[in-house]
C-alpha positions as CSV (number, residue, x, y, z in Angstrom):
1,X,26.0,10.8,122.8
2,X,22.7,9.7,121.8
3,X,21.8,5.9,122.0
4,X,18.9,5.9,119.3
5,X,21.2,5.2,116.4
6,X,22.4,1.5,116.0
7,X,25.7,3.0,114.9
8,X,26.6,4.3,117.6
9,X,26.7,1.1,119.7
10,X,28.7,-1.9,119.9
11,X,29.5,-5.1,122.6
12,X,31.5,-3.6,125.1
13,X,30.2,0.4,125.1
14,X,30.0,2.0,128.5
15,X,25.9,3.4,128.4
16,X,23.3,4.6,130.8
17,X,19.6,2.5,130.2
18,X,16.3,2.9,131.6
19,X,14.5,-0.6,132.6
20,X,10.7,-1.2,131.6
21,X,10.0,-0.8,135.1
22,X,12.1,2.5,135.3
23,X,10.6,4.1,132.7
24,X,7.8,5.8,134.2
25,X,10.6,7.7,137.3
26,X,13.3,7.9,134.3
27,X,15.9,6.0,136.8
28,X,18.8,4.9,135.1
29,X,21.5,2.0,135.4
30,X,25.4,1.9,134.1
31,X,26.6,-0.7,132.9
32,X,28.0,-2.2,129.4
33,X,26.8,-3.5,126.3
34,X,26.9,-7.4,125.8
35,X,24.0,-7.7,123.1
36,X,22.0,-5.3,120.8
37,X,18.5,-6.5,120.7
38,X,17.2,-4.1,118.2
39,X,17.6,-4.8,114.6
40,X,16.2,-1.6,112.7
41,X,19.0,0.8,112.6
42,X,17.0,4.4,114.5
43,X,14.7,3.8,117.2
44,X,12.9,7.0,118.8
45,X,13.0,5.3,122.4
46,X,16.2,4.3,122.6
47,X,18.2,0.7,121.3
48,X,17.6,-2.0,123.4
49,X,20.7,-3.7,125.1
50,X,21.2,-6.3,127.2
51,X,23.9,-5.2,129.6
52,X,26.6,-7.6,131.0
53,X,25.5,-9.3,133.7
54,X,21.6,-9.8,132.4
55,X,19.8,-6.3,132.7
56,X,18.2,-5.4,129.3
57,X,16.6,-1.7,128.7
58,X,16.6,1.1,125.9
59,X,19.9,3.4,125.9
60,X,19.5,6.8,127.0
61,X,23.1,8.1,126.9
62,X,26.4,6.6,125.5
63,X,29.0,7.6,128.4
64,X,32.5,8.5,126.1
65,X,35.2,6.4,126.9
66,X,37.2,7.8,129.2
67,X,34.3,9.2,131.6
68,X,33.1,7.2,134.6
């Protein structure tokens, strides 16, 4: 699933993000949602999380639950 819509996230969503730094190699990190930085409701880069545990990027991909 896509991680540009607002919708489609909430506290507690397993995702993949990319870090500022990453952005440029496309590396991403696992973890899950603690916060939802962005307010508007679409952004074309991705919505920006901060994940538990500190790490704030844009989502790239919603993992389903159920996948690991």
């Amino acid at each position: 699933m896509d991680g540009k819509e607002r919708t489609n996230l909430k506290p507690g969503t397993r995702v993949l993000i990319i870090q500022k730094q990453d952005q440029r190699s496309g590396k991403t990190t696992e973890g899950v949602v603690e916060t939802i930085l962005t307010r508007t409701a679409v952004h074309p880069h991705g919505i920006k999380v901060r994940l538990v545990g500190g790490l704030v990027g844009r989502v790239k991909q919603i993992i389903p639950e159920g996948e690991h």
